[in-house]
DOPA-41974 format. One record per residue (C-alpha): x, y, z; residue in one letter. Coordinates in Angstrom, 1 decimal. Example, Ala and Ser with C-alpha at 12.3 -4.5 7.8 and 13.67 -1.06 7.14 Angstrom:
2
<x->12.3	y->-4.5	z->7.8	res->A>
<x->13.7	y->-1.1	z->7.1	res->S>
***
This chain:
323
<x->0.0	y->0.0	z->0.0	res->X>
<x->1.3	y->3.5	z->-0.9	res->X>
<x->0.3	y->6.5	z->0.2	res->X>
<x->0.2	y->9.8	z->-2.0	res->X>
<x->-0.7	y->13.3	z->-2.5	res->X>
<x->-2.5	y->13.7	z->-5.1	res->X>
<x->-4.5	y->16.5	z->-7.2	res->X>
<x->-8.2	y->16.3	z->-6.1	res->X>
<x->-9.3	y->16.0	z->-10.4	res->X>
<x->-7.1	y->12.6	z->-10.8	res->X>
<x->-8.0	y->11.2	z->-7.3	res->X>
<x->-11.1	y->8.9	z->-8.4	res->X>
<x->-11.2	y->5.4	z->-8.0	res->X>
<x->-8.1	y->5.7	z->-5.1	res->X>
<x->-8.5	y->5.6	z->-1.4	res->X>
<x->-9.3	y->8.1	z->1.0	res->X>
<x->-6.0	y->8.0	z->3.8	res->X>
<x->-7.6	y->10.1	z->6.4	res->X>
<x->-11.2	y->11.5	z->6.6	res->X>
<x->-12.2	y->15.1	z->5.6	res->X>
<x->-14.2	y->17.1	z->7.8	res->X>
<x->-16.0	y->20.5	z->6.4	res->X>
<x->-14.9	y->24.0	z->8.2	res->X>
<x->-17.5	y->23.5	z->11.0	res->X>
<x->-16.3	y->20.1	z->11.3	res->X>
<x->-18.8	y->17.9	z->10.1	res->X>
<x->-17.8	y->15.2	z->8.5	res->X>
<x->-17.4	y->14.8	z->4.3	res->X>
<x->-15.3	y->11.8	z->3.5	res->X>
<x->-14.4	y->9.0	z->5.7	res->X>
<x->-11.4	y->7.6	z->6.0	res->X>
<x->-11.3	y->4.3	z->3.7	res->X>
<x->-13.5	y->5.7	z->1.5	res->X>
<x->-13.3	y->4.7	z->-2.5	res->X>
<x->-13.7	y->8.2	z->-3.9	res->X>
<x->-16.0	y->8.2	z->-6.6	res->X>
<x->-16.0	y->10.7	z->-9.7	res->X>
<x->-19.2	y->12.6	z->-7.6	res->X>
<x->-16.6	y->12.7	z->-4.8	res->X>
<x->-14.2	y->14.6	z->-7.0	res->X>
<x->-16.4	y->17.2	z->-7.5	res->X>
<x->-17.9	y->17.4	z->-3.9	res->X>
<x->-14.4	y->18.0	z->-3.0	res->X>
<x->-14.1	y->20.9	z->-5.9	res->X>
<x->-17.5	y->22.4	z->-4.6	res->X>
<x->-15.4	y->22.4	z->-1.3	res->X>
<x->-12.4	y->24.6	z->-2.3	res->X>
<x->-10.1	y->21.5	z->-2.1	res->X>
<x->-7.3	y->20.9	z->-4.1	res->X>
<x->-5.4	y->18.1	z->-3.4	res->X>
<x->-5.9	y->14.7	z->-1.6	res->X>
<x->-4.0	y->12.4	z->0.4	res->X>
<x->-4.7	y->8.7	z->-0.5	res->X>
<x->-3.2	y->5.3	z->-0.8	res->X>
<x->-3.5	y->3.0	z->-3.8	res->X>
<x->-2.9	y->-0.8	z->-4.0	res->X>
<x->0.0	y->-2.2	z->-4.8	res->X>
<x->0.3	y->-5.9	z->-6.6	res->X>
<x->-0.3	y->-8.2	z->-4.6	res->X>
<x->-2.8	y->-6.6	z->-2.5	res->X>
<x->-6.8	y->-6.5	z->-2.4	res->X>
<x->-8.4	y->-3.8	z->-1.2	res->X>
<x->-10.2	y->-4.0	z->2.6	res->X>
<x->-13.9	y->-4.2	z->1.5	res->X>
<x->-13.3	y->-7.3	z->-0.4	res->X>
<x->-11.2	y->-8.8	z->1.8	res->X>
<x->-13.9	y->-8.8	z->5.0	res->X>
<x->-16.3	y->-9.7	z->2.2	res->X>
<x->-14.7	y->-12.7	z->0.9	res->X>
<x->-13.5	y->-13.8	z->4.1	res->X>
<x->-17.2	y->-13.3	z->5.5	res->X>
<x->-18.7	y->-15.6	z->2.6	res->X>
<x->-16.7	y->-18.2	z->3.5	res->X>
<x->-17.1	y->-18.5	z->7.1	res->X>
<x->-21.0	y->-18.4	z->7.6	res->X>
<x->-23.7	y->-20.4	z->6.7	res->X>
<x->-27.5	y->-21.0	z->7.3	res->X>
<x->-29.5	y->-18.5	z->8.3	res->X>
<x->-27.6	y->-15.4	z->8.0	res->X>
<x->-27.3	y->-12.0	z->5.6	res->X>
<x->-23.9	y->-10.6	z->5.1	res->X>
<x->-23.5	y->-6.7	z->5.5	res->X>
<x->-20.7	y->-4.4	z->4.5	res->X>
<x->-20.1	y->-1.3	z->7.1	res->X>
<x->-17.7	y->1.4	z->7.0	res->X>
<x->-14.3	y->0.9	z->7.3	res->X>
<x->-13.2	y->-2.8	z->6.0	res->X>
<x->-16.0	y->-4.6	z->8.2	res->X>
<x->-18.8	y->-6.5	z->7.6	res->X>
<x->-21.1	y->-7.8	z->9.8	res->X>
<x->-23.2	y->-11.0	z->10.1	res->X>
<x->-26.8	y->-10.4	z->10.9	res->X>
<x->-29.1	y->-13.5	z->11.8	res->X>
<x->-32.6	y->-13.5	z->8.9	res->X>
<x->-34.0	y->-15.7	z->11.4	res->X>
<x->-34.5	y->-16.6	z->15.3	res->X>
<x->-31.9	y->-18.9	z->15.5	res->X>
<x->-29.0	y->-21.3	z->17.7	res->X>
<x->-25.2	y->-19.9	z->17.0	res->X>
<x->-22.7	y->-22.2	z->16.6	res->X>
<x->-19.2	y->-21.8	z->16.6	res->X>
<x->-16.1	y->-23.6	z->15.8	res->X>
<x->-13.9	y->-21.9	z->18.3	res->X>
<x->-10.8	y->-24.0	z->17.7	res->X>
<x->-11.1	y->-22.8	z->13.7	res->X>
<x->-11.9	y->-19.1	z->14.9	res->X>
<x->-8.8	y->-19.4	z->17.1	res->X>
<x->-6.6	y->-20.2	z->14.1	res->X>
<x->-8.1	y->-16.8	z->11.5	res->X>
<x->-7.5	y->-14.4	z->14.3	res->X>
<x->-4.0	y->-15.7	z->14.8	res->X>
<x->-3.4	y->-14.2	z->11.3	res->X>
<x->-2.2	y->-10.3	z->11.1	res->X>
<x->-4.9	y->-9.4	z->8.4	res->X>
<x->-8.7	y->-10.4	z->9.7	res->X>
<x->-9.7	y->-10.2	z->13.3	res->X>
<x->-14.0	y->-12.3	z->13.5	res->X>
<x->-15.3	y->-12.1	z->17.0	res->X>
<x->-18.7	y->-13.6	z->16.5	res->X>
<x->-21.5	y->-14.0	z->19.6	res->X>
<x->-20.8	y->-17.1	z->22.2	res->X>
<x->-21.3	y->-20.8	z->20.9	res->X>
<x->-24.7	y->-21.7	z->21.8	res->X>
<x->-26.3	y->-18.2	z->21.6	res->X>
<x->-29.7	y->-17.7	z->21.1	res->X>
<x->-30.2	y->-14.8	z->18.4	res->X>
<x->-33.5	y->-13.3	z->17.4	res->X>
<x->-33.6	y->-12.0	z->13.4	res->X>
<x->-32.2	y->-8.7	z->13.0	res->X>
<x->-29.2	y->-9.6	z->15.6	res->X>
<x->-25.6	y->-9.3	z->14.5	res->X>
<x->-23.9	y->-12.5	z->14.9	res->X>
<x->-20.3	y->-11.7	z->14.1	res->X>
<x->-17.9	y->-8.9	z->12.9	res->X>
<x->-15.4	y->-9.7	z->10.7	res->X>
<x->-12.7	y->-6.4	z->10.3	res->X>
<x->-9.6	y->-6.0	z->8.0	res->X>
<x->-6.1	y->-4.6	z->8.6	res->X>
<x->-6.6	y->-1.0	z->7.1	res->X>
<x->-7.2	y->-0.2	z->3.1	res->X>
<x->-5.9	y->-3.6	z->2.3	res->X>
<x->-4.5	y->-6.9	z->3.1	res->X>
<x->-2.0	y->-9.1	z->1.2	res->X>
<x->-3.4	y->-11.4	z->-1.0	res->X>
<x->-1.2	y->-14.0	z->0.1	res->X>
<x->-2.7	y->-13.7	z->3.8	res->X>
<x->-6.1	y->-13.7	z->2.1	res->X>
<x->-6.0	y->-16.4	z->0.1	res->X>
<x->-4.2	y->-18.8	z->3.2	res->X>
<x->-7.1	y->-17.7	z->5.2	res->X>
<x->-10.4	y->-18.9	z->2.4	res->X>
<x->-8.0	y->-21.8	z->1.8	res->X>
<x->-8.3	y->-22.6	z->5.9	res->X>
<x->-12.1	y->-22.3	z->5.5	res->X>
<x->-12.5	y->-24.0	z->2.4	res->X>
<x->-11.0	y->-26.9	z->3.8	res->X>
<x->-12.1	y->-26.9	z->7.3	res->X>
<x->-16.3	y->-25.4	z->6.8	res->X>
<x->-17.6	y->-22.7	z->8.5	res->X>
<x->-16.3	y->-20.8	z->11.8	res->X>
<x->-20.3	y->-20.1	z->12.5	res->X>
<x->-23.4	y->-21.2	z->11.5	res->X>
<x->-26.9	y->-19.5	z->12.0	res->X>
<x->-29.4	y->-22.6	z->13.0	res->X>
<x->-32.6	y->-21.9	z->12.6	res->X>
<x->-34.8	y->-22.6	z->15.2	res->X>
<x->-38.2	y->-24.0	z->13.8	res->X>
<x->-39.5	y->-26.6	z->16.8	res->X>
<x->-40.4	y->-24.3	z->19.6	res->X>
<x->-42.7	y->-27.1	z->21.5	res->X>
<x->-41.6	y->-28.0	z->25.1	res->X>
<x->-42.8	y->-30.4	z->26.9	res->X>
<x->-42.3	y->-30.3	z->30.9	res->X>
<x->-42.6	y->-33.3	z->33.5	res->X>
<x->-43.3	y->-32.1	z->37.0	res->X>
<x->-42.5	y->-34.5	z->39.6	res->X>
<x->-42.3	y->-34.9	z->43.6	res->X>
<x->-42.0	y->-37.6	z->45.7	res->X>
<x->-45.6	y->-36.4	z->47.5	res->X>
<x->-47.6	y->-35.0	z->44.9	res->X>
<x->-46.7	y->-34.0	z->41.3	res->X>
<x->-48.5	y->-30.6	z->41.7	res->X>
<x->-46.6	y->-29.8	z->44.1	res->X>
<x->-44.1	y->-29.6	z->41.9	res->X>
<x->-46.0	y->-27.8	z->39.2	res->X>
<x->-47.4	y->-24.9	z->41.1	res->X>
<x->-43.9	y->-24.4	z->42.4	res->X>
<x->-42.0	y->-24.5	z->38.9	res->X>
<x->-44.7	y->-23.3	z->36.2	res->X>
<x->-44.3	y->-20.0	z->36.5	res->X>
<x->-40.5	y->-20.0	z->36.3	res->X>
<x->-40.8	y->-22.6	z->33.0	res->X>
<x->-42.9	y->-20.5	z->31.3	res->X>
<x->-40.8	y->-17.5	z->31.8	res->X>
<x->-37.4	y->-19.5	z->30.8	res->X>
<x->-39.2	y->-20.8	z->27.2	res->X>
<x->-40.5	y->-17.4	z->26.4	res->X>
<x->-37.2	y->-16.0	z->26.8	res->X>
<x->-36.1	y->-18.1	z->23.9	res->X>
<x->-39.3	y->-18.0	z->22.2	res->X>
<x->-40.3	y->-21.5	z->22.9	res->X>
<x->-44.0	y->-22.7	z->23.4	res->X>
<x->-44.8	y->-24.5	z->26.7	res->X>
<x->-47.1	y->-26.8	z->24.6	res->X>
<x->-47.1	y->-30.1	z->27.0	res->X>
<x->-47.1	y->-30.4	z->30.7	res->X>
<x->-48.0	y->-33.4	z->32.7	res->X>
<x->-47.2	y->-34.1	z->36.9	res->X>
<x->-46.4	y->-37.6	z->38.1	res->X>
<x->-45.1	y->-38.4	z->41.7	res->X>
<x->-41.6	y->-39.4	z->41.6	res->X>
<x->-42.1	y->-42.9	z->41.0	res->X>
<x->-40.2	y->-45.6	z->38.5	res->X>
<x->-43.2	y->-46.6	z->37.2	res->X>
<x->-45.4	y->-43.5	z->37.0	res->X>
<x->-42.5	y->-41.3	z->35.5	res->X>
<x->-41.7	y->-43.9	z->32.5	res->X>
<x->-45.9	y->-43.6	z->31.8	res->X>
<x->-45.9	y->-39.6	z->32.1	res->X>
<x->-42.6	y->-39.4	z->29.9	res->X>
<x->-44.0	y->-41.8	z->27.1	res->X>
<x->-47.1	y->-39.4	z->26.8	res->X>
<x->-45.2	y->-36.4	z->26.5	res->X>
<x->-43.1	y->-38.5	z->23.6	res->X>
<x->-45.8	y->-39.0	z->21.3	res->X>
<x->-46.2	y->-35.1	z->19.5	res->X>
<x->-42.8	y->-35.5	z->19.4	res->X>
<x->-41.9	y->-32.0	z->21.4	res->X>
<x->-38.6	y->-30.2	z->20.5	res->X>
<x->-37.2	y->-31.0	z->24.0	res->X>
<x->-38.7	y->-33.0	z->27.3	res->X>
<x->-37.5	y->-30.6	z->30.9	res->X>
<x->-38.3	y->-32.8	z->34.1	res->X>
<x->-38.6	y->-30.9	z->36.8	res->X>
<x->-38.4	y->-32.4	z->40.4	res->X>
<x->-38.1	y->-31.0	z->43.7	res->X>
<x->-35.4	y->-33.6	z->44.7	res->X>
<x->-32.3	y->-33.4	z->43.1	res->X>
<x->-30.2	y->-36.8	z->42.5	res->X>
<x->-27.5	y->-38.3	z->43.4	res->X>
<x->-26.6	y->-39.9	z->39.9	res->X>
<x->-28.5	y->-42.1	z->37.1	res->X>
<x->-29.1	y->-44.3	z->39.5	res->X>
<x->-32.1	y->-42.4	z->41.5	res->X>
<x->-35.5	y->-42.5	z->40.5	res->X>
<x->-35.2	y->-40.4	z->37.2	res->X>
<x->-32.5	y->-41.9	z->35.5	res->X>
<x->-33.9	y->-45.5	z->36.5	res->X>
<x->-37.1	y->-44.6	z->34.9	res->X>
<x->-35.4	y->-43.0	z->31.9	res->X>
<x->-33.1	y->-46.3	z->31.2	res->X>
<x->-36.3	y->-48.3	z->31.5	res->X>
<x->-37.8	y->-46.7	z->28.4	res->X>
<x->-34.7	y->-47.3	z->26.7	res->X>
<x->-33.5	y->-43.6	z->27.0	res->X>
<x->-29.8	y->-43.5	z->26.0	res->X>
<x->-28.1	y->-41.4	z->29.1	res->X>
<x->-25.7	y->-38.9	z->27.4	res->X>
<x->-23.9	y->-36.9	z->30.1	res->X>
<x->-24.8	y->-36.3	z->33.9	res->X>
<x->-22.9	y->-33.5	z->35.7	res->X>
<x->-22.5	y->-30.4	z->34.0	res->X>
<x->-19.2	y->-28.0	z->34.7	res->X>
<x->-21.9	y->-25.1	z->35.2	res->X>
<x->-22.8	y->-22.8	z->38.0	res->X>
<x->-25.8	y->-22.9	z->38.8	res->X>
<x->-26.5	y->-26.4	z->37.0	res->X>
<x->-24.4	y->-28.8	z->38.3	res->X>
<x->-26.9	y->-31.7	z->38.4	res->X>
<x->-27.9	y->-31.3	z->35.1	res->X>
<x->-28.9	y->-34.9	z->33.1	res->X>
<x->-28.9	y->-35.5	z->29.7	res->X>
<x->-30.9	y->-38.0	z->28.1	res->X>
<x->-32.3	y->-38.8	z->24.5	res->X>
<x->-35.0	y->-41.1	z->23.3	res->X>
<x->-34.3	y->-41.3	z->19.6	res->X>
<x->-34.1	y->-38.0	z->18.7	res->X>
<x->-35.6	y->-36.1	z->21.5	res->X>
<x->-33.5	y->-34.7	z->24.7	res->X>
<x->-34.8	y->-35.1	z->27.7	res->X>
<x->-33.1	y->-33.2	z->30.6	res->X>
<x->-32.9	y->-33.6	z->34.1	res->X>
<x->-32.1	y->-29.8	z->35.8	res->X>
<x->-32.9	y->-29.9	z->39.7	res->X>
<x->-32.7	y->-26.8	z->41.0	res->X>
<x->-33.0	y->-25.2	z->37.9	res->X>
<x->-36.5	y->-24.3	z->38.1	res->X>
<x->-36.5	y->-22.3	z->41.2	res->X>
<x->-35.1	y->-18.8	z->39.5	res->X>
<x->-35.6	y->-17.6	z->36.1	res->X>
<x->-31.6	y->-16.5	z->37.3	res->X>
<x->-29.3	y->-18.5	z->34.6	res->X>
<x->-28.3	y->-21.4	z->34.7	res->X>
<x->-27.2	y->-24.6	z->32.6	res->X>
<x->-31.0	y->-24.7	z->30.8	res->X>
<x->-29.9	y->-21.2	z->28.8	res->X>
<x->-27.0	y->-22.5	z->27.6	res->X>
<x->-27.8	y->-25.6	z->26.4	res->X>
<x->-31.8	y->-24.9	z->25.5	res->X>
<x->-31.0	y->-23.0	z->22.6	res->X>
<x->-29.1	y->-25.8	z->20.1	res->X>
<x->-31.8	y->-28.1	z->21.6	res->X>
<x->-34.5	y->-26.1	z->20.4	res->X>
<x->-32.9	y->-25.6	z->16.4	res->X>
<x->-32.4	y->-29.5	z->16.5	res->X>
<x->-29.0	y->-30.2	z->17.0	res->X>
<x->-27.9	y->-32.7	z->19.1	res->X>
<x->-25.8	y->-31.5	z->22.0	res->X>
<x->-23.1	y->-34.4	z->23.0	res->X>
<x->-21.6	y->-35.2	z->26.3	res->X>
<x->-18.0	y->-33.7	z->25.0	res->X>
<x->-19.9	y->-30.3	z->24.4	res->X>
<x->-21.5	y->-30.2	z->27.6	res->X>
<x->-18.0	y->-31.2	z->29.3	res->X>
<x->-16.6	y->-27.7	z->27.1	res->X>
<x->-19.2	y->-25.6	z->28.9	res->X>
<x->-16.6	y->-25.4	z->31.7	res->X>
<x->-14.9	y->-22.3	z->30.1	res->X>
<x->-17.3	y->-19.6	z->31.2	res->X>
<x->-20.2	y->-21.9	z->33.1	res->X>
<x->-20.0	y->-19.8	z->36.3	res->X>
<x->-23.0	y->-17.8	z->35.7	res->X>
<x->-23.6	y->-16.1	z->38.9	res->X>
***
């Protein structure tokens, strides 16, 4: 990149090097900007005669098109890619959706000197409209080089983040005690309800059982049938493994157990279960507060359909003390 002075009539199609203010100082021209021939004679109409701007060099592509290429290549599903001001573009969700993101691979980018992504935490819930990431260049231009080893990383390794939609928003909620299931209903509802509206989830199925083998695996099968986007069982005990009442109930129905203990604060307890396709999860303690806790970290990828394994649970360590 080279910077010159140049006269204001031959300065179209180069790059502003520093941005131009008017006498009161409002602002013209911003720095970065590609003047056009309509600059030029702005500038004229001004009383200016020369510029200062940069101009590529060989081997060089200019900033926009570096965040724009880079941006293409490390996005996908349901997400709408927007240039800004100043090399950046930004990654704006086009539907209520889960974020994912491939930290190790967004690691490796921002170790190069040309791109810096910073994109919203793995898991997040986003609602449409919400930016998602922020991908900025090194200023006016990058090396191609760089460029090029950077969409050759992504080409080979997929995308750092990807917008998942989030199209089942039925919940379905078991209430349980070892009393009366009520109890645990009129305790818990309210709570429920406010933790799937915050992620615009409907609280379509509820059913209370008392904590009992037999009368949880029959309360659990009915809430299976419509085939809800998640099962929440909400007790007023909390276990002391997969051996207690829930989990015994759960492996009776066949219920594959994928993780219990969760590195999150408040959360610990957490149990993770799936029958077929549908997660079922065990959160004592959980319902008591609308506070966070494990449920909004791990509600939203349940709710856009992806299947949450026991290694990602184990990775909410990093950052799982809530409160």
């Amino acid at each position: 990149m080279r910077a010159l002075t140049l006269d204001v009539q031959e300065s179209a199609g180069r790059i502003l090097c520093c941005t131009i203010f008017r006498p009161g100082g409002r602002k013209l021209l911003a720095k970065g900007h590609v003047l056009s021939d309509e600059d030029v004679r702005l500038l004229q109409t001004e009383g200016m005669q020369q510029v200062w701007v940069t101009e590529l060099e060989d081997g060089e592509i200019g900033e926009d098109q570096a965040v724009m290429d880079v941006a293409q290549a490390m996005c996908c599903g349901a997400v709408e890619i927007r240039l800004a001001a100043g090399g950046r573009a930004n990654l704006i969700a086009t539907a209520n959706s889960c974020a994912l993101v491939d930290d190790e691979l967004l690691r490796q980018i921002n170790c190069t000197t040309s791109i810096a992504i910073a994109t919203v935490p793995n898991f997040s819930h986003v609602k449409t409209g919400d930016r998602m990431a922020t991908i900025k260049s090194a200023p006016f231009a990058v090396s191609q080089a760089q460029l090029e080893a950077v969409l050759s990383i992504l080409n080979e390794r997929g995308a750092i983040l990807q917008a998942r939609p989030i199209r089942q928003t039925d919940i379905g909620v078991l209430y349980t005690d070892p009393v009366h299931g009520d109890r645990a209903r009129t305790l818990f509802e309210s709570v429920v309800r406010t933790r799937a509206e915050r992620f615009g989830a409907n609280l379509r199925y509820a059913l209370s059982a008392v904590e009992e083998e037999e009368q949880v695996v029959r309360a659990l099968q009915h809430l299976l049938r419509p085939k809800p986007a998640v099962i929440l069982i909400a007790s007023t005990t909390a276990p002391a493994g997969p051996e207690d009442v829930i989990g015994r109930a759960l492996a009776r129905m066949g219920a594959h157990l994928e993780r219990f203990l969760a590195p999150v604060e408040p959360g610990n307890l957490m149990m993770l279960s799936y029958k077929d396709e549908t997660p079922i999860i065990s959160a004592p303690c959980c319902f008591r507060s609308a506070k966070p806790n494990v449920l909004d970290l791990i509600l939203p990828p349940m709710l856009a359909k992806y299947r949450l394994s026991g290694w990602e649970i184990a990775s909410l360590g990093h950052g799982g003390l809530l409160n």
